[in-house]
Structure formats: C-alpha cells, structure tokens
C-alpha positions as CSV (number, residue, x, y, z in Angstrom):
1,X,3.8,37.2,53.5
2,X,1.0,36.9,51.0
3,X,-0.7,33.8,50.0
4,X,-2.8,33.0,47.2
5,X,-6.4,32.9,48.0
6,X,-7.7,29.1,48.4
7,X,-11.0,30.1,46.8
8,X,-10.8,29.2,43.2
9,X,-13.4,31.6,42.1
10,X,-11.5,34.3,44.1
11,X,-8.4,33.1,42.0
12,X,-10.6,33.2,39.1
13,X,-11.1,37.0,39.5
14,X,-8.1,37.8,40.2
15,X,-6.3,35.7,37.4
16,X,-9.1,37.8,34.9
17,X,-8.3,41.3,36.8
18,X,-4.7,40.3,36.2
19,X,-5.1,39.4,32.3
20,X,-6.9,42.7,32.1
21,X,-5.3,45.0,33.8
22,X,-1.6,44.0,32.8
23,X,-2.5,45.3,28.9
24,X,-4.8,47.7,30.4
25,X,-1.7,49.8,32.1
26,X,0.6,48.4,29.1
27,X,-1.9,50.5,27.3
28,X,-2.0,53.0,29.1
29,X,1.5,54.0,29.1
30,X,2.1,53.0,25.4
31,X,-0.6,55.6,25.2
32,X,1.0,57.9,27.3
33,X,4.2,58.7,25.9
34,X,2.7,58.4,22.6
35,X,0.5,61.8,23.8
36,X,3.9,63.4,24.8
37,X,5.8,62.5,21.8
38,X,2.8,64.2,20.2
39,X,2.5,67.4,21.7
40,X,6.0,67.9,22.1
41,X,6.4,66.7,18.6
42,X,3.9,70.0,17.7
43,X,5.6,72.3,19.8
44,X,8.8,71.6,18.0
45,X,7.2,71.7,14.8
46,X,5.6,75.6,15.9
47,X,9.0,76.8,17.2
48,X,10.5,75.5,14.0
49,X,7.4,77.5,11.7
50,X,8.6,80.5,13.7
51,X,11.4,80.3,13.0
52,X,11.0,80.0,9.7
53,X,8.5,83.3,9.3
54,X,11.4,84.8,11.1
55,X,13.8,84.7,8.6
56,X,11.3,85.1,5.5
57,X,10.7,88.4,7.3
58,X,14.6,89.1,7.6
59,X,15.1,88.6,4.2
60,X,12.2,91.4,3.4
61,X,13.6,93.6,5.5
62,X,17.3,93.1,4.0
63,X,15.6,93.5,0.5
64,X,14.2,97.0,2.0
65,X,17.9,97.7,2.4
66,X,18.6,97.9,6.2
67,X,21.7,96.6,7.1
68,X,22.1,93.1,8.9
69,X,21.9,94.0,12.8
70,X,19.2,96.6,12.6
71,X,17.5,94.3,9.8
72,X,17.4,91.5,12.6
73,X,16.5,93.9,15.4
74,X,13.9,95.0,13.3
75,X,12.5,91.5,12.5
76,X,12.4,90.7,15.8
77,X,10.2,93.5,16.8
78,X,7.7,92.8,13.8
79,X,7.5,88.9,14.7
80,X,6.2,88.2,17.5
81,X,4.9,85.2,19.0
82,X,2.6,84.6,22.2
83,X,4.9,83.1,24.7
84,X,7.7,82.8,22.7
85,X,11.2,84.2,23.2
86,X,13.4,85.0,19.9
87,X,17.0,85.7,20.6
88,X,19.4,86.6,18.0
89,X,23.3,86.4,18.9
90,X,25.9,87.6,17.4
91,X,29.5,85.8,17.4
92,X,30.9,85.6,20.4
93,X,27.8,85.5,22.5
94,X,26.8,89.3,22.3
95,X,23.3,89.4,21.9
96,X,22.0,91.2,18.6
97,X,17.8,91.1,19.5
98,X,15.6,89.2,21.7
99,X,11.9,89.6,22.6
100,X,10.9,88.2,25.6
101,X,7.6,86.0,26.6
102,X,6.2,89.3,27.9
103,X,6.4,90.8,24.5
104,X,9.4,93.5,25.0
105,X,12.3,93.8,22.7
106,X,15.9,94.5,24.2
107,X,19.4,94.5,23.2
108,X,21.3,96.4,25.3
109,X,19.1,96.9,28.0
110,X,19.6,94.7,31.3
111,X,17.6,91.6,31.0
112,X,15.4,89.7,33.0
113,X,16.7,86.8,35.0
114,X,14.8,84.3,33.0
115,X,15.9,85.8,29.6
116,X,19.4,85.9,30.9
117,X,19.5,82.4,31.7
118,X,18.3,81.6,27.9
119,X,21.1,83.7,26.7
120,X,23.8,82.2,29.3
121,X,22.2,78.4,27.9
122,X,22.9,79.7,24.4
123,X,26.3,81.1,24.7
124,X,27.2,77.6,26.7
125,X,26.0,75.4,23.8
126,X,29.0,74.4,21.0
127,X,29.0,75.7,17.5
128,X,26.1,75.5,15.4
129,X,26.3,73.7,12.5
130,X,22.3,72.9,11.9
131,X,19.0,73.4,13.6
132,X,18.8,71.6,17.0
133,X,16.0,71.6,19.6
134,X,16.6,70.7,23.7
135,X,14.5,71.0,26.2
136,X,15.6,73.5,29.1
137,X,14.4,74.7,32.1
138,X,12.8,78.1,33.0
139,X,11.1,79.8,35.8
140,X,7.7,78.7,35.1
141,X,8.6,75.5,33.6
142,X,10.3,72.9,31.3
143,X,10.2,74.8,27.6
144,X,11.7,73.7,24.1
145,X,14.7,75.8,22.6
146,X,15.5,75.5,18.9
147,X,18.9,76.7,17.8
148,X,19.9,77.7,14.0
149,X,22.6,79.2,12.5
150,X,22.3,82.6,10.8
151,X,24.5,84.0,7.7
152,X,24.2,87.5,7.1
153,X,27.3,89.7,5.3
154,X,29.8,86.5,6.0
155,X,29.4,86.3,9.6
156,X,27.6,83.7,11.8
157,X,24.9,84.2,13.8
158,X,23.0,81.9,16.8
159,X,19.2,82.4,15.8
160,X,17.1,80.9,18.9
161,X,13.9,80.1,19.9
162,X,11.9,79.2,23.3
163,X,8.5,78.0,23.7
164,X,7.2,76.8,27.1
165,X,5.7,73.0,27.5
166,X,2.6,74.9,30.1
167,X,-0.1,73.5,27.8
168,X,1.4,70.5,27.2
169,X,2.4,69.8,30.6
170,X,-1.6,70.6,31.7
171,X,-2.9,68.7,29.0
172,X,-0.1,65.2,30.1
173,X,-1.5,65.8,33.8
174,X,-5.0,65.5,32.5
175,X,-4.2,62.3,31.2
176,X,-1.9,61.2,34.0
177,X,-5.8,61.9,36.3
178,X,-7.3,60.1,33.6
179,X,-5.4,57.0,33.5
180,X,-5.2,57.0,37.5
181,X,-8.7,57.1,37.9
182,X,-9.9,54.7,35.0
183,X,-7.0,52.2,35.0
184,X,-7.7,51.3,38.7
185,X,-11.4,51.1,38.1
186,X,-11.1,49.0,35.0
187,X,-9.2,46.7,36.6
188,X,-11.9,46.4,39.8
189,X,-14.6,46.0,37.2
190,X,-11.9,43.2,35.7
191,X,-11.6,41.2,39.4
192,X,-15.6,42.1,39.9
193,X,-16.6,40.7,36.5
194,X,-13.9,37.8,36.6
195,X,-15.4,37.0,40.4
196,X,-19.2,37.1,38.9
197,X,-18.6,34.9,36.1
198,X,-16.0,32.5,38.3
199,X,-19.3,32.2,40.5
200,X,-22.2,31.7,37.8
201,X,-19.7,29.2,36.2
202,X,-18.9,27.2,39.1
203,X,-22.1,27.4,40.5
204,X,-23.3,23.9,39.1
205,X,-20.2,22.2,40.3
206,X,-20.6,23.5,43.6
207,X,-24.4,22.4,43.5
208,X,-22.6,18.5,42.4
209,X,-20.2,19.0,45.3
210,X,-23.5,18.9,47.2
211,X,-25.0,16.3,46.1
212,X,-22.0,14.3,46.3
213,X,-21.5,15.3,49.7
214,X,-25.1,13.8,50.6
215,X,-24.9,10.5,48.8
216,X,-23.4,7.4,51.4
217,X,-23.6,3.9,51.0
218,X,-27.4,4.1,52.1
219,X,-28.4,6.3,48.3
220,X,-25.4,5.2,46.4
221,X,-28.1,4.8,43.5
222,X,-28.5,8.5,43.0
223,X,-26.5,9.9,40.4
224,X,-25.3,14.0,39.3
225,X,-27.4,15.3,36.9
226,X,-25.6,15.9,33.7
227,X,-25.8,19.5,32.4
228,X,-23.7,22.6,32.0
229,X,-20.9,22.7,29.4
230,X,-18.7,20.3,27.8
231,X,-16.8,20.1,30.8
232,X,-19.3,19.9,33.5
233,X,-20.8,17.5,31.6
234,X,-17.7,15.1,31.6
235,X,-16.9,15.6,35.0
236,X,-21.0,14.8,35.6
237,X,-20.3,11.5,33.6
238,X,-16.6,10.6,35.0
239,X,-18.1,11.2,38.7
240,X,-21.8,8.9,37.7
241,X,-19.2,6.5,36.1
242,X,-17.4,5.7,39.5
243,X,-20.6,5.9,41.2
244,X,-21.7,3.1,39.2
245,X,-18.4,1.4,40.0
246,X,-18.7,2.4,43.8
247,X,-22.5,0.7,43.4
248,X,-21.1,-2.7,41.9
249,X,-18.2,-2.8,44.6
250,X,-20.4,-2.5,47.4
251,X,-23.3,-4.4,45.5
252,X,-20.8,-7.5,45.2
253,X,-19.0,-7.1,48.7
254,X,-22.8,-7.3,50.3
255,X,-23.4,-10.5,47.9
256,X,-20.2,-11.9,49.0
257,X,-20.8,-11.3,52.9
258,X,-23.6,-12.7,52.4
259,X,-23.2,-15.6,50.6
260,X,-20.1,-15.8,52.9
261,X,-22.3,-15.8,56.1
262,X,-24.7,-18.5,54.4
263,X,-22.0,-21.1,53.8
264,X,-20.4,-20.4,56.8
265,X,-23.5,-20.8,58.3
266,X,-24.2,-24.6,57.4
267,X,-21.4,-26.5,58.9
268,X,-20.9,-24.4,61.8
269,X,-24.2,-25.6,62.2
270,X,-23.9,-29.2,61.7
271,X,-21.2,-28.5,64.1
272,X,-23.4,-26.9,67.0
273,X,-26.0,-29.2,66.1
274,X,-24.4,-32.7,66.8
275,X,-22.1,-31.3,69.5
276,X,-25.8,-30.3,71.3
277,X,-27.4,-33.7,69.9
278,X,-24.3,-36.0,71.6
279,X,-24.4,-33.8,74.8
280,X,-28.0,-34.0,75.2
281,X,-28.0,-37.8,76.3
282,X,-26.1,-38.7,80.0
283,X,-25.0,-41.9,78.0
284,X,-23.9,-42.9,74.7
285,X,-22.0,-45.8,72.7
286,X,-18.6,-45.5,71.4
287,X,-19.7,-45.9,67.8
288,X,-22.4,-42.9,68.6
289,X,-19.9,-41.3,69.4
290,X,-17.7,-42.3,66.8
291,X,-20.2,-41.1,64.3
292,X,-20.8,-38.3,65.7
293,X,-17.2,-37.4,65.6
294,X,-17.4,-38.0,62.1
295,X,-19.9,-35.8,61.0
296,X,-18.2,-33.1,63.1
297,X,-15.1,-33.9,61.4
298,X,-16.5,-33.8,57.9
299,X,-18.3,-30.5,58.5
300,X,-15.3,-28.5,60.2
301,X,-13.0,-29.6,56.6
302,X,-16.0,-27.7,54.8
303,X,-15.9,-25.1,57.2
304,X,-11.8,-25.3,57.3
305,X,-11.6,-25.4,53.1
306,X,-14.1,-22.4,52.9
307,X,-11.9,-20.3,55.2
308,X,-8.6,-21.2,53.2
309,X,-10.2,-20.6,49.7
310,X,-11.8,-17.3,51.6
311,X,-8.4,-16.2,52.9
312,X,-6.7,-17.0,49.8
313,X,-9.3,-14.4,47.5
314,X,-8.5,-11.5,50.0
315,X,-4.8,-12.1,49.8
316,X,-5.1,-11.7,46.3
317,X,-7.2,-9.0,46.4
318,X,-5.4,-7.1,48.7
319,X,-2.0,-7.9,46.7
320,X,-0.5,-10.0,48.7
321,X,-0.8,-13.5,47.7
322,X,2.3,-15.0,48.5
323,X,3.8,-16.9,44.7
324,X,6.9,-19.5,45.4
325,X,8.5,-18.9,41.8
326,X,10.6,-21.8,40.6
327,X,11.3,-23.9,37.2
328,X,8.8,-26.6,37.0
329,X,7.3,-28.9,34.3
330,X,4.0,-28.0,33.7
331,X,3.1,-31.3,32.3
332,X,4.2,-33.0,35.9
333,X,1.5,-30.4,37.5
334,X,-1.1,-32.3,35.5
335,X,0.0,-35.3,36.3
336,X,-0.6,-34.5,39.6
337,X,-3.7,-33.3,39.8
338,X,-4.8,-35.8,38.1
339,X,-4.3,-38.7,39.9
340,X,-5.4,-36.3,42.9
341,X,-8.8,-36.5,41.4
342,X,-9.1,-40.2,40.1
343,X,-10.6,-41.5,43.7
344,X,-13.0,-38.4,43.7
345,X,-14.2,-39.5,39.1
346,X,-14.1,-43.3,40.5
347,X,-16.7,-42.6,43.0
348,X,-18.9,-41.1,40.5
349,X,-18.5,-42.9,38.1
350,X,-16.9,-40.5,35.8
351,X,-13.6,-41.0,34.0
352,X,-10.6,-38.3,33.8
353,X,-8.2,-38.8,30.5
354,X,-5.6,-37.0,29.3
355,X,-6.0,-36.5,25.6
356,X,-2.9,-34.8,24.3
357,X,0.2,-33.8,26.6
358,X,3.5,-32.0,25.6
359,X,6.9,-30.5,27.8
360,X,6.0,-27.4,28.4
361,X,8.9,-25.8,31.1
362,X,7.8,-22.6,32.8
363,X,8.5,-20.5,36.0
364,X,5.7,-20.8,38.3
365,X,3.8,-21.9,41.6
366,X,3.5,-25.5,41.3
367,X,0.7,-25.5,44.3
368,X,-1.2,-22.7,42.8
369,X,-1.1,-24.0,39.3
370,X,-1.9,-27.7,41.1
371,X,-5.2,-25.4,43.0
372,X,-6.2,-24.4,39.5
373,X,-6.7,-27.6,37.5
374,X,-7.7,-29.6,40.6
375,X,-10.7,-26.9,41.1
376,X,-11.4,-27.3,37.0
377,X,-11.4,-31.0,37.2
378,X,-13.3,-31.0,40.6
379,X,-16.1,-28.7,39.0
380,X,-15.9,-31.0,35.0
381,X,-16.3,-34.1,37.1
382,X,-19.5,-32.8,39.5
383,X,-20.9,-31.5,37.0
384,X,-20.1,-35.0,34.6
385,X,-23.3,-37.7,34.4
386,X,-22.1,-40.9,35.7
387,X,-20.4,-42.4,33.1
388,X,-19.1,-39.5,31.3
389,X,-15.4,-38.1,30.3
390,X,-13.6,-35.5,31.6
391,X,-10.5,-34.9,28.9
392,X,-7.7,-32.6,29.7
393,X,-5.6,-31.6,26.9
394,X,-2.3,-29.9,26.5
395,X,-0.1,-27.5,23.7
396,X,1.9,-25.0,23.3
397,X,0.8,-22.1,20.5
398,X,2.7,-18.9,20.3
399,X,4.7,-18.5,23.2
400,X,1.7,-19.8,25.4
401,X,0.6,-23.0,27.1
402,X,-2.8,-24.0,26.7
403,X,-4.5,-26.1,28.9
404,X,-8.2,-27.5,28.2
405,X,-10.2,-28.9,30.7
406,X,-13.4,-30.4,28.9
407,X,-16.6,-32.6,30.5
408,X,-19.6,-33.8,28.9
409,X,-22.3,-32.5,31.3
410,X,-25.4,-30.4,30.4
411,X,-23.7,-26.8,30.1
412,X,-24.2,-23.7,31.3
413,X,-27.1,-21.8,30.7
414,X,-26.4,-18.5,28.2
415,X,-27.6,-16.0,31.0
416,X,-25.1,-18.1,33.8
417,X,-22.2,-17.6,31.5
418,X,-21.1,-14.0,32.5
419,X,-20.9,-15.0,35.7
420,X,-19.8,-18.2,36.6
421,X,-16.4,-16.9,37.8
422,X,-18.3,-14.9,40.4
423,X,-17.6,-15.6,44.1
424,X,-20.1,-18.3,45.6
425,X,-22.0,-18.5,41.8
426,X,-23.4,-21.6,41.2
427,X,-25.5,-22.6,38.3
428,X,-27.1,-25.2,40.0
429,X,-28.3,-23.0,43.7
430,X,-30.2,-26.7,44.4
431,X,-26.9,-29.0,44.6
432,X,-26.4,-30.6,47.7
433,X,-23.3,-29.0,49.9
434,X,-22.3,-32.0,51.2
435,X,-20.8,-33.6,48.1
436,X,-17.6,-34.9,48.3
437,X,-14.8,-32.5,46.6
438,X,-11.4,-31.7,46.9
439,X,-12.9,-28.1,46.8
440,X,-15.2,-25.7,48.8
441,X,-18.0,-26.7,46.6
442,X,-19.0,-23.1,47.7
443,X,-18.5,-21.4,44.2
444,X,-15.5,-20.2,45.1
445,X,-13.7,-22.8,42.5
446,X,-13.6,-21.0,39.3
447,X,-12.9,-17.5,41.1
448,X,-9.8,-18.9,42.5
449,X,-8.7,-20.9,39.5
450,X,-9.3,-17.5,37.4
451,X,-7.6,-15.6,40.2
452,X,-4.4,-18.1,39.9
453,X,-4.1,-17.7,35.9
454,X,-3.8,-13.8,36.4
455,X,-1.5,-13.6,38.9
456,X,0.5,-16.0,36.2
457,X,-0.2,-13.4,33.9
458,X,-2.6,-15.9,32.2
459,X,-5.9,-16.3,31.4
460,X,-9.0,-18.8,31.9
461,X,-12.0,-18.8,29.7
462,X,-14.8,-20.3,29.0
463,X,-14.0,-21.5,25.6
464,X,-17.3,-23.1,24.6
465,X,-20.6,-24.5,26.8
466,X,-23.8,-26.7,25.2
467,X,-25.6,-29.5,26.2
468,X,-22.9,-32.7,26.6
469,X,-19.6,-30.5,26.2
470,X,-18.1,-27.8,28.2
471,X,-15.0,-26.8,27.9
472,X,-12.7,-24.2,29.8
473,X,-9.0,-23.3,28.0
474,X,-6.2,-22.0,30.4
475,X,-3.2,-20.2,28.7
476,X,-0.2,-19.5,30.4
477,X,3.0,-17.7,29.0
478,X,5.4,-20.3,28.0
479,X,8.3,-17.8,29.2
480,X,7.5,-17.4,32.7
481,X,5.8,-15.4,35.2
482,X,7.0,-11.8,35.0
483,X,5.5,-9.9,37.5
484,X,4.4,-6.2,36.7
485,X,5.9,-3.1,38.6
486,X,2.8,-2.0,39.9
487,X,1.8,-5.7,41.3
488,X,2.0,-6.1,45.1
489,X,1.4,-9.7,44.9
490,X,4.4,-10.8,46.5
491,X,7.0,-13.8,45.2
492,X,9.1,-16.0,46.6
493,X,12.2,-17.2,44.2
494,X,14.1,-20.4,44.5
C-alpha cells in the first residue's frame, strides 16, 4: 500500500505536479476530441460538397437530354473524387453506378469485396428520407458514408457517398504521440519545479530548525533571525516570543532556587551551628541547654514555615492546591485574622483597626482566605513605624468584595512596584530574618496572598504606595468561587 511521502517538500512537488497535471490532461483530452470533431467535422463537410457537385452535374447532363439511369451513370464517370466511392441505387437495392476508391466505374460488373460491402451497408439501412452521414468500416479503415435521397422521373433513388478517415486517423495518432510524450514531461517538469521551489522556500525554516535545534538552556539568549516572507517572519517572531518566555521561566526558576537555597540556608544553619556549639562542651547547664533548645526551636519554625509556604506555591503551580469550598462569612475571616495579629502589632508597637466592615456571604476556603490577610497584615504591620495604623476596610461594589489592607510606613519604591509579588522579593534585602511573624518573612507573603485571590477567581493589587500610606485592595466575587473547566486546582465541597 502507498503512503504519502513524510517529506513536506516532496509533498510540495507532488501536490504542484498534481495541480498541474490534472488540467494539463483535462486539457489535453478537451483538446483531443475537439481535433476529431474537427476533422471529422471537414470530412463530412467534403463528402457532403461532393455530393453536391454530383448532382449539379446530373442535372447538366439531364438538361443535355440523357435519360435518368444513363444520366446518373454518366455523372458518375465524370465526377470523380480521390478516394471516394459514389454509389447510386436504384429502388429496391439494384445498384444504378458506383465508382470505386480505385477510380473504376461499374454497374453490372462483379464488384469488389469492399465495394460490395458498401452496397450490402446501403441496401441494410431504412428509407431515406434526408441526408444522413455514419461512420462504417472498410478494409483499410474506419470511413464516413453520407446517404441522400435522389428523385429523378418519380422514382427514388439512394445517392451515397464514402470517404476514408486515413488522414484523419494519421493526423489523431500524431496528436495521441504528442500528448503522450509532452503531457508526461510537463507534469515531471511540474513535480521537478514544485520540488525546487518547495526546497528554496523552505530552506530558511530548515536553516531555523537548526538553530533551534542548537539552542539549550546553556544559549537560551540566542534568538532566529527574522527574515523571509510574511510567514517566515511570524513564525521567526512567534518562536523568539517563546524563547523570551522560555528565558523568563528558567531566569525566575534559577532566581527562586536560589533564593530558595539562601533562605533555606540560614536556619538550617543556626540549626547545625548550635547543635555543634552545645555538643562541643563534655558539660553543660540545663538553662544552656534550655536556650539552646530554643534557638533550635525558633529556627526549625522558620525553616518549617518556609517549607509549607514553599510546598504550598508548587501545589498551586502545578494545579493542585487542594480548596475546601464551603459557605462562610467573610467578615468573620477578618475577624480572625485580626485578632491573630494583635499580639504580633502590640509588640511593635503598631495598632491594627478595622475601619469599615459589612456581611459579605461567599463560598470559599476560610484557611486560605485567613493565609491571605494574615500575610497582608503581617507585611502592613513590619513594615508600620512604631506607633503607626494598620486599617483594614471592608465593601461590597458590583458583585465583588473588596478588602483593603492599608499601613502608614514609607512605601514602596516606584522601580520595586512591579515586582513585589515576586517570590522571595523584598524591598528592604537589609531586614533582619529573625523578626517575629506569623509568616516566612522570606518574600514569599505577597506571592501566596496573590496566589490565594486567583484561585478565588479574585484579584490583589497594589492600589496606591507613597511615603506614610500604602495600601493593597483584595476583591473577591461576592457570588462564589466558580472554578474554570480548564483549572486543575482541585476542591473539596462541604
């Protein structure tokens, strides 16, 4: 069984040799018969001429005053044609005159075998009632026969004519070697040409499948050159596009290991440190040890909240976060997370109010939504001066519940803006790590919360930053979470 060639420029040329050479023989045969209408066309129109003389001369020779029969045999002695056979029969099928092909005139002399055939044709063929032309068959050959009737002196008479097709059949072959010589070589200069021009054209997307095919995660900065058509030049651009994307993926997963390994880093360790410290002396007092302990203790939460807040992103990246779905108050939420927080403002001096709170019923994860505003009020109260307000306010506009979360510190810089919901961003790359938080403090905060208000099919913003205010807004549909066909992020109903 055949199969189509795999090569597309091989497809190419034969898809053009196809295209081609489909009209090419459609042609050709259109052409064809239109040749053999023609010359058989002419031969019937010659027979019919002679015919024609023939009687003209008939009626001469009746005007001359010979009677019918001898008149006829008469006529068809004077014209003659080359190749032509005249045949005049009277009623009844008795033949009258004819002249053969080889230029004799008979009427009662045995004929030939060919000439009696054309007689036996005539006298089979029904009364004439107007001219008629058939093709027959002869010894050398297919040949036209025109039949008319005759009057002469009230009777009716079979006047015939036969003209061989030779020349027209020589001339049809001609073509027929013709055709069967170009046709085929038309359509191989069709699959050759199709074939060259398949190759020149794809020739700069083979030279990009090239390049492509050298650039790894060690060059991902090279890009294709854009050139060629309209098309090559799109596919140049779509392909340089998701190389720029590719760039950025692996630019930020190398930022994140990174940053990853450096936070990691610090209280594993405090960690190895103390545990070598303690271990170091034969003989220590409980409250060394105690302390010791401590700092351990202290260091493996950081190391434990960084691995959740860690473990949480990549569930939620790879679609997977697992969302408990059930009415809840979001109101209550904010409650919550409030009061969670108040120890953490009391220590700093910094106090949390809520400014403005309304119902606002909703569908969601209570402990993800909790996450959220305790990362937003953990990161408004650091970064509060002792002394300072954190306000949260709430309302519902259009459908929507809108959440503010606003602190009076010193803001975030204009060029920090685009990117404080980065993983492990931090405005301030001096602050201590060892601040107390109900967070990482890693700068993973903000990437969770944001994280959170999408899979809510929400959004959190940065709704305006300056010197003494900064304020984030998180809306959330007031209808519910309604998650979207093509999310994998899996949820839990109750």
């Amino acid at each position: 069984m055949l199969r189509w060639p795999s090569s597309l420029r091989v497809r190419l040329g034969l898809w053009h040799s196809i295209l081609l050479g489909v009209p090419l023989v459609v042609f050709a045969l259109v052409c064809y018969l239109a040749f053999s209408q023609a010359l058989v066309g002419g031969t019937d129109r010659f027979v019919a001429e002679a015919l024609a003389a023939f009687r003209r001369e008939l009626a001469a020779e009746r005007r001359a005053g010979l009677p019918g029969e001898v008149a006829m045999v008469s006529t068809v002695r004077e014209v003659r044609f080359h190749e032509m056979n005249i045949v005049v029969l009277a009623p009844g099928g008795r033949v009258v005159a004819i002249a053969t092909a080889a230029g004799q005139t008979a009427t009662t002399a045995p004929l030939r075998a060919d000439d009696q055939r054309l007689v036996e044709t005539l006298r089979r063929l029904p009364t004439v009632t107007g001219g008629q032309t058939i093709t027959v068959e002869t010894g050398g050959g297919a040949a036209r026969l025109r039949f008319e009737p005759l009057e002469d002196a009230g009777q009716v008479y079979t006047l015939a004519a036969r003209y061989p097709l030779r020349e027209a059949e020589a001339t049809m072959d001609g073509i027929r070697r013709m055709f069967a010589v170009a046709v085929p070589l038309l359509v191989l200069a069709a699959a050759a040409s199709g074939y060259f021009l398949a190759r020149r054209s794809l020739a700069p997307v083979a030279s990009m499948a090239e390049q492509a095919a050298e650039i790894s995660v060690m060059n991902l900065h090279e890009r294709m050159p854009v050139s060629g058509g309209d098309e090559l030049v799109r596919l140049a651009t779509v392909i340089n596009a998701l190389l720029d994307r590719l760039e950025q993926s692996f630019a930020q997963q190398r930022r994140f290991m990174a940053d990853a390994s450096h936070e990691l880093r610090t209280p594993t360790a405090i960690v190895r440190t103390e545990a070598d410290v303690t271990l170091s002396l034969a003989h220590r007092s409980e409250g060394e040890y105690r302390e010791s302990v401590a700092i351990m203790q202290d260091a493996s939460q950081r190391l434990t909240r960084i691995v959740d807040d860690l473990f949480l992103l990549a569930r939620s990246d790879a679609g997977h976060l697992v969302m408990h779905l059930a009415p809840l108050q979001l109101e209550d939420v904010v409650d919550d997370a409030l009061r969670g927080v108040r120890p953490i403002a009391t220590q700093r001096a910094v106090r949390v109010a809520l400014a403005a709170a309304v119902e606002a019923p909703m569908r969601g994860d209570a402990d993800l939504l909790g996450r959220l505003l305790l990362n937003l009020l953990d990161n408004a109260i650091k970064h509060s001066p002792a002394g300072g307000t954190v306000t949260v306010a709430m309302r519902s506009d259009g459908g929507q519940h809108l959440l503010s979360v606003t602190d009076e510190g010193p803001g975030i810089p204009s060029e920090a803006r685009e990117r404080i919901f980065e993983r492990f961003f931090r405005v301030d790359a001096a602050r201590t790590r060892a601040e107390t938080s109900r967070t990482s403090g890693a700068g993973l905060g903000l990437a969770i919360a944001r994280r959170i208000a999408e899979v809510h099919d929400g959004r959190l913003e940065l709704a305006e930053s300056r010197p003494g205010l900064t304020c984030f807004v998180v809306s959330i549909p007031a209808n519910g979470h309604l998650p979207a066909p093509q999310r994998n992020t899996i949820v839990a109903r109750s």
